[in-house]
N, C-alpha and C positions, 0 to 999 in steps of 0.2 A: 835672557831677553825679556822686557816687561811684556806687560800686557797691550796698554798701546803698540807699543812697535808691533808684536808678534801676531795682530791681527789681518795689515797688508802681506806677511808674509802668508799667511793662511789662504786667503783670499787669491793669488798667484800659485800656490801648490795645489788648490784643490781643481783651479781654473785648468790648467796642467794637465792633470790626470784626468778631469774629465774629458778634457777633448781626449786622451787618448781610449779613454771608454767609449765615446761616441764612434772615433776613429775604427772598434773595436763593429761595435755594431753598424755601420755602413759596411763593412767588412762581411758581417755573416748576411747581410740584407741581398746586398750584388753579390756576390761570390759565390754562391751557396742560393737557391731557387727558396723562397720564403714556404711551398709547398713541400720540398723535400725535406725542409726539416720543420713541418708542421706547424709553420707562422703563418696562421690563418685563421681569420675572424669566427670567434663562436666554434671553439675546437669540440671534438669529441673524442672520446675514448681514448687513447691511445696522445694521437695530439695534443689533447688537454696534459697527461703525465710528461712529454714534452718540453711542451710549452711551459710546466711549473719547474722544469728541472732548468731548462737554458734562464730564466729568468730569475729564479733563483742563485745560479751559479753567477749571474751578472750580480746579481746583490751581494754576495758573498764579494766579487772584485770589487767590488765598493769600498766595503769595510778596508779591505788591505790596501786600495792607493789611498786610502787616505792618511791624515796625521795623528803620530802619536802624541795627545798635551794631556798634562796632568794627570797617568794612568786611566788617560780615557779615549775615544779616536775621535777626530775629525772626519767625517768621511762621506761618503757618496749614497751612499744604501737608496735612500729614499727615491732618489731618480730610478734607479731600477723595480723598486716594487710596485711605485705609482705606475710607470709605464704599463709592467703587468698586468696590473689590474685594469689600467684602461684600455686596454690594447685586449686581455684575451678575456674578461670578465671578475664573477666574484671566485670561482674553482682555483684560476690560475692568481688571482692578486690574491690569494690568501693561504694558496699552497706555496708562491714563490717566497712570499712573505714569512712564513712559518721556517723555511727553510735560511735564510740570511738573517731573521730574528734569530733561529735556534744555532746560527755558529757563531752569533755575535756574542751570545749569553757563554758558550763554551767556550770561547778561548779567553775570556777572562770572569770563569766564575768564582764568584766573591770578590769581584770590581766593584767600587763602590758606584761606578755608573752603569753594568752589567743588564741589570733586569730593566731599567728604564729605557734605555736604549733601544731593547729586544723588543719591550711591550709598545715603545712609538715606530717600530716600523712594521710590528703585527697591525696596527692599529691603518697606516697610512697602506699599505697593500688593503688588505680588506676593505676601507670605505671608498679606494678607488675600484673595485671591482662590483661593490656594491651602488656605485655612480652609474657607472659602464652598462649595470641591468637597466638600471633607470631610463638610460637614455641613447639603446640598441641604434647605435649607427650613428652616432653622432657625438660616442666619448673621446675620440679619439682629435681632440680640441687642445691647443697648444696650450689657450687660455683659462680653459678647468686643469688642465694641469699645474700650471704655473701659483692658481689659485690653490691648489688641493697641498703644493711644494711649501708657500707659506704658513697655509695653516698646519698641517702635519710638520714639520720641523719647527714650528713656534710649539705648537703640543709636545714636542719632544723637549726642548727647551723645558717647558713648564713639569715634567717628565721628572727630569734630571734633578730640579730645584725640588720638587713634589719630596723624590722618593731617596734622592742619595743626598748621605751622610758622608763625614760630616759636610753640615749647609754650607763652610763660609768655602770651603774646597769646591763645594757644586756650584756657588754663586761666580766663583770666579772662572770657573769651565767653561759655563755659560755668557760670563761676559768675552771671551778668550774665543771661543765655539761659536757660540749663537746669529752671530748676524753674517760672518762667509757662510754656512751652514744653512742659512736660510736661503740666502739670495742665492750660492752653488748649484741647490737641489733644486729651487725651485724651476730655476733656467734651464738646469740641465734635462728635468722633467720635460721643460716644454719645447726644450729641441730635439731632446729625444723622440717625444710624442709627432713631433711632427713630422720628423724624418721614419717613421712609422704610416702617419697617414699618407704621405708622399709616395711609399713605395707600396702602400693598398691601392692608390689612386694609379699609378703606370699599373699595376698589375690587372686592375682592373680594367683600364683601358685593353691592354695586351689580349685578355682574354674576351673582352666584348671583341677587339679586331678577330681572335682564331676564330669565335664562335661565329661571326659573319661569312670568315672565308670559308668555314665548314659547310653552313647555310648554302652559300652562291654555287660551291660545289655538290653538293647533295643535289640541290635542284635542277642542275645542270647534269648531272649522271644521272636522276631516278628514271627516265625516259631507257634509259641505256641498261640498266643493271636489274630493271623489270622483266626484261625478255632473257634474264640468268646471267648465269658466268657464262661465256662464250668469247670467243677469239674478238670480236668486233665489238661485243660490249666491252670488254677489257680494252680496246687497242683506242675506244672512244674515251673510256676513264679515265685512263693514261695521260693522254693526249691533255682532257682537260686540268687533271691536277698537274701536270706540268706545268701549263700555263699557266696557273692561279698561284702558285706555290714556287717557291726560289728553292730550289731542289737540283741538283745536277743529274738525276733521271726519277723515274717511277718504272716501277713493275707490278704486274698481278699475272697470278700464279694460281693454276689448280692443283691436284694434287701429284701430279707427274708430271707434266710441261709448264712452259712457259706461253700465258696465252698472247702477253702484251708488254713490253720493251721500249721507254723515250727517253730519249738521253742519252750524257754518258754511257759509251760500254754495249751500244745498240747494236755495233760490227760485229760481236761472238755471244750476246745474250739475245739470239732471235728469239722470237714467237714461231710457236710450235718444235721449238727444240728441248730436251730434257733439262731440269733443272741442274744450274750449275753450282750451284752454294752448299755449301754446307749449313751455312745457317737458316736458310728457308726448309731442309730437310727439319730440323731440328724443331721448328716451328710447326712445321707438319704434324710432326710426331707429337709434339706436348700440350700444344694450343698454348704454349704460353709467351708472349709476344716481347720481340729481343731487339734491343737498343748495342750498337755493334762499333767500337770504335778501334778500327783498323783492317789492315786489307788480310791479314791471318784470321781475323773472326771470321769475316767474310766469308774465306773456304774459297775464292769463284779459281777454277781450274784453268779460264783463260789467261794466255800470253799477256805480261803488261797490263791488267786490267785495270783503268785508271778509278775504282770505288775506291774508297777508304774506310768510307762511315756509313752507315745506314739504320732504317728502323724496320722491323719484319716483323708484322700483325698478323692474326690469322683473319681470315671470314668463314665465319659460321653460317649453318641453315640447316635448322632446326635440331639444333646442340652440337649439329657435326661440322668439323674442320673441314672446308670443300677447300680452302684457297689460301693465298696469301696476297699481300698488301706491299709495297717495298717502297718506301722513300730511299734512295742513294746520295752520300753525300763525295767529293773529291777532298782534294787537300786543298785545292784554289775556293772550293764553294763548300766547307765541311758543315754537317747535321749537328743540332744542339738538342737539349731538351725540350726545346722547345717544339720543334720539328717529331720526338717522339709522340707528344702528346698528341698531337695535330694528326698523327697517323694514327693512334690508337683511337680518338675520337671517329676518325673519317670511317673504319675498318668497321666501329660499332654501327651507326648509320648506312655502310654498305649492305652489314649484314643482315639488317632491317628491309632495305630494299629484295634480296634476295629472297627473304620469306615473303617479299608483296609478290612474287611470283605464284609462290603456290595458290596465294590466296587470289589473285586474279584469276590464275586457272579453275580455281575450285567455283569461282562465282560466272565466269565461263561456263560450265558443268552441267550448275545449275541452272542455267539459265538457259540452257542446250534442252537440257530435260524437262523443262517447262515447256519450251519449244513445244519438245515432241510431244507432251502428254497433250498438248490446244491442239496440236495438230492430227491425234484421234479424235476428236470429239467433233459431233455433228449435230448440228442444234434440230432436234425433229420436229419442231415446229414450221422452219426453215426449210428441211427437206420436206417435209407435208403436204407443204401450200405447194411449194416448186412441184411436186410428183399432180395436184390434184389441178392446179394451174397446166400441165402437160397433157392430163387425161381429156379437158376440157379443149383443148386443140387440136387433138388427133380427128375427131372429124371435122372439124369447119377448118382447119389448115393444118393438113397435117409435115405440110415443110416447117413450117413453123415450130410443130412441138419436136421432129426429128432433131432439127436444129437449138431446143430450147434445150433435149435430152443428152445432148453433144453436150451446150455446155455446163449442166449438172454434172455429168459423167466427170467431165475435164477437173468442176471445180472438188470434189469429191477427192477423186484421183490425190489433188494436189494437197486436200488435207488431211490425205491420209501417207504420204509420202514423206515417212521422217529418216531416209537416208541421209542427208546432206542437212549439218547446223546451219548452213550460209546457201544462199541462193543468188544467182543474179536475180537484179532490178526489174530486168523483163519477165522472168517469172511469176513476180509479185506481182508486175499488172496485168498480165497475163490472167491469173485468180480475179484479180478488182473485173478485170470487164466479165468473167465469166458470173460473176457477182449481179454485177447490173444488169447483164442482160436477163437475166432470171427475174430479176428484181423488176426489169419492165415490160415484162411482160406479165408482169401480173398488174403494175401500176398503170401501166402505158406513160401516158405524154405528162405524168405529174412526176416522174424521175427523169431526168436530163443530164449529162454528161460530155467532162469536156477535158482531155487531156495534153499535154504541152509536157512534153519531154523529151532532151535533150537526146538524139543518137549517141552519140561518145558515153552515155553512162549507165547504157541500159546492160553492159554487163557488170555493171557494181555491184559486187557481195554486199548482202544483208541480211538481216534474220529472218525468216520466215515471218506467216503474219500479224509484219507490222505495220501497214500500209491498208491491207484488207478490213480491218476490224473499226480504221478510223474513218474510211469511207461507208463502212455501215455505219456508223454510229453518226456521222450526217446524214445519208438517208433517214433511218428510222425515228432518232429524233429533231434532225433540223427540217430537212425536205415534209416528210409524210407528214407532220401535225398541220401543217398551210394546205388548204383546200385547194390551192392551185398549184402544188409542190415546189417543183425552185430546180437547182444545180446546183449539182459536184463536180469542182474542177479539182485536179489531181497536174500538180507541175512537179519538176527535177531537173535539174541543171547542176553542175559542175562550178562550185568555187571557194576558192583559197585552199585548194586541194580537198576540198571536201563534197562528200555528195548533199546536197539541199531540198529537201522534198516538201512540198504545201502540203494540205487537201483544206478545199477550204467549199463552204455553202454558202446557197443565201436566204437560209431557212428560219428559223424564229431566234435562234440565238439563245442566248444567256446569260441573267446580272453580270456584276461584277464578283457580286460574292458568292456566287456560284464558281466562277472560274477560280478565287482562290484554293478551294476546299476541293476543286476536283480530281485530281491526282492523288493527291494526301489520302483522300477520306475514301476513294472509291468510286467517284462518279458516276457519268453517264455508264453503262457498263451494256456493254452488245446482249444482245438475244443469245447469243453462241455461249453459255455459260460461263459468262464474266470473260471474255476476250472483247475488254473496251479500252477506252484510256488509260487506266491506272495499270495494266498487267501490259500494257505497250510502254510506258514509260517504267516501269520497272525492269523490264528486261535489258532496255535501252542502258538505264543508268549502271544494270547489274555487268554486263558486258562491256560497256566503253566507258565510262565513269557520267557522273552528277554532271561534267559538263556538255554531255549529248542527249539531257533531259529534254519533254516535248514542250514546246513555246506557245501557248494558247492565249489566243483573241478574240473576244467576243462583246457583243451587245444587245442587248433582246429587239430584235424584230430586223437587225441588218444581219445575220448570218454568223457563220464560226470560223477561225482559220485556227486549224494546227499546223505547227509547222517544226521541222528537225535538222539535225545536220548528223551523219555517220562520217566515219574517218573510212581511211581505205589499207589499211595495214595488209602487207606483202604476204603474212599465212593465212588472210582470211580472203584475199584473192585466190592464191593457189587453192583454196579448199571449193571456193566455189567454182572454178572449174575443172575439179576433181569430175570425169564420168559420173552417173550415176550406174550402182550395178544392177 
């Protein structure tokens, strides 16, 4: 066959085999998760050695679908290493490269086109991986391939002519070779390449979608899985990853029962019945989280039990195994990999939540203990004036200082009373008036007082003095610096299930940039050894979160309002009406 002729025929065989190469790699792309077998951008360790070996062994198929002419090959190579290199960097396009150069030189060493061949696809792997550093996130371009395809196989041309002997045999290789050879690799580069970026771009997609439905569920359980593993946070989580998640049931699991069951299989895997698996035992036991395809993995003891597939994660809290995770899949609705990861992500994030337990408890605690330490302390200035203000009544009225010494007694009593971290509402004002009336009768008619509060909320648990200290710190500095004093109103009402409390004056006020810096930096702060704003809004934040921090408004010479909102959570009711002993 001449030359002429035998270059459509090249042209048609090499077109051939590469579709069956590409056919090859769609194949390991779908079939096969590009993560399990370490196709994934900017590999490391382990991946990276991978990555140069599958890519390499694609180069090496190159070499053999292609043609033998003239003791030399026609052949594919270059589409394979280029990919490499743009696809996993310079590591992988010059270790795949090294590998499909160094079998190409072995099976015909002392070819007289052996070494040129070897050194242009060392040469075309390496400067595509050295492209790929250059231009992180953005090598993976049909058209730097296609461009990278002709000039590396015209270098390889130039190669051939360069380095093998005799010339007039290389020149005719090259006319024979050179131009299916160019245009083959280059196209097949840049469909290879892009059927690469193609399935970075779904996979990408796929995992921004898991990482959102993770998200919607996380947010959606942390409310739940704060207050621990229990029977109702479990039967709540359930519920919701059910919903979100195409699963044929969910379960979680401590470490002996079953707390929570939806779905398939809900008639014989109750809540609060022993665990029926085998493979959740197992899970137990190892902490190491199992991907199960079949109803004998399973282990479940129940009649007919329609699981088949499932994924069993543990949850941790605080390095120990408390629980398990269960996605279930059937034979009508079966679990994929996909579904494992999703649980093993969800499982990490549970277990996250579960440690915010300790640590809300812990800042609970502490903030219990702050409580009680404010609640010994008695500012003696305060008590001073109050006792020498009394002595000064007992002869010119002495109902009056009986009645003032009642309610020093009362207010005293109350802060020294650190049984109970939560108090009803009424006790707090209870303290406020026993406050003021101390308060006015030393000031008389330049302190004034006006409260507006709702009956329905006056047994709503709250912390101890948090209401007292903001009603002083209007008297002493909004009321008392005006020569003619002013008013303190004190409101509470009930709403969007929350309790709402003012206190508000109409005493001298304060900038604007006063009110920024007050909280933060320490503010206004009470006579009572710093029991002012900033150690009220800390405890507030420390015990219900940043969003039940106090809301402050002011302007110099119209007065101050603080204002707040507390939730009403079901153990901090039962605590405040715990008897006192």
């Amino acid at each position: 066959m001449g030359e002429p002729s035998y270059i459509p025929y090249l042209f048609v065989s090499l077109s051939q085999r590469f579709g069956l190469l590409l056919a090859c790699a769609f194949a390991v792309l779908t079939l096969a998760p590009m993560g399990r077998l370490g196709l994934k951008r900017a590999p490391r360790g382990s991946q990276t050695l991978l990555q140069i070996l599958l890519f390499g062994i694609f180069g090496i198929l190159g070499t053999y679908t292609g043609n033998n002419v003239f003791q030399s090959y026609a052949n594919l190579r270059a589409m394979a290493v280029i990919t490499a290199g743009l696809f996993g960097g310079p590591a992988v396009g010059f270790g795949s490269a090294l590998i499909a150069a160094g079998h190409r030189y072995l099976i015909d060493v002392g070819g007289f086109s052996a070494l040129p061949c070897a050194l242009a696809t060392l040469a075309e792997g390496t400067a595509a991986g050295l492209i790929a550093a250059k231009l992180p996130g953005r090598s993976l371009d049909w058209r730097l391939a296609l461009i990278l395809g002709v000039v590396g196989e015209s270098l390889h041309m130039g190669l051939v002519l360069g380095l093998s002997r005799p010339y007039e045999e290389a020149l005719i290789l090259v006319r024979v070779i050179g131009l299916p050879m160019i245009v083959v690799n280059s196209l097949g580069a840049a469909l290879l390449v892009e059927a690469f970026s193609l399935r970075s771009h779904l996979r990408g997609k796929q995992d921004s979608t898991q990482v959102q439905q993770i998200l919607t569920i996380a947010s959606r359980t942390v409310g739940h899985l704060r207050k621990g593993l229990s029977a109702a946070s479990a039967a709540a989580t359930a519920g919701i990853i059910h919903e979100l998640v195409d699963v044929a049931a969910v379960a979680l699991t401590d470490k002996s029962e079953i707390l929570a069951h939806v779905g398939e299989g809900a008639d014989h895997h109750k809540a609060g019945a022993p665990i029926r698996t085998e493979a959740t035992q197992r899970v137990l036991s190892t902490g190491i989280p199992l991907r199960i395809e079949g109803a004998e993995e399973i282990g479940c003891t129940g009649f007919a039990c329609p699981l088949t597939s499932g994924a069993v994660v543990p949850l941790r809290k605080s390095g120990e195994v408390v629980g398990c995770l269960k996605l279930y899949g059937t034979r009508k609705q079966p679990l994929d990999m996909t579904h494992f990861e999703l649980a093993r992500g969800l499982a990490e994030l549970f277990s996250i939540q579960l440690e915010l337990e300790d640590i809300q408890t812990t800042n609970q605690l502490l903030a219990l203990a702050e409580i009680r330490r404010l609640q010994a302390q008695i500012n003696p200035h305060f008590l001073f004036n109050s006792l020498n203000t009394i002595a000064s009544l007992c002869r010119t009225a002495p109902q009056s200082a009986r009645e003032l010494l009642l309610d020093l007694a009362h207010y005293m009593r109350q802060n020294l009373d650190s049984s109970r971290g939560f108090i009803p509402l009424s006790d707090e004002l209870s303290r406020v008036r026993s406050y003021l009336s101390i308060e006015q009768a030393r000031f008389g008619e330049r302190i004034r007082c006006q409260m507006d509060v709702d009956g329905e909320v006056m047994d709503w648990p709250i912390p101890p003095l948090i209401i007292q200290p903001l009603v002083e710190n209007g008297v002493k500095h909004g009321i008392l610096p005006r020569e003619e004093g002013g008013t303190v109103r004190v409101a509470a009402r009930r709403e969007d299930g929350h309790l709402c409390v003012c206190i508000e004056d109409d005493g001298v006020g304060m900038p604007e940039e006063r009110q920024n810096d007050l909280v933060a930096a320490g503010g206004l702060e009470s006579t009572s050894k710093g029991i002012g704003l900033t150690n009220c809004n800390q405890r507030l934040v420390q015990i219900f979160g940043a969003e039940y921090a106090l809301d402050i408004a002011s302007s110099p010479g119209h007065g101050t309002r603080i204002s707040f909102r507390l939730p009403r959570p079901r153990a901090l009711a039962e605590q405040a009406a715990a008897p006192v002993q």
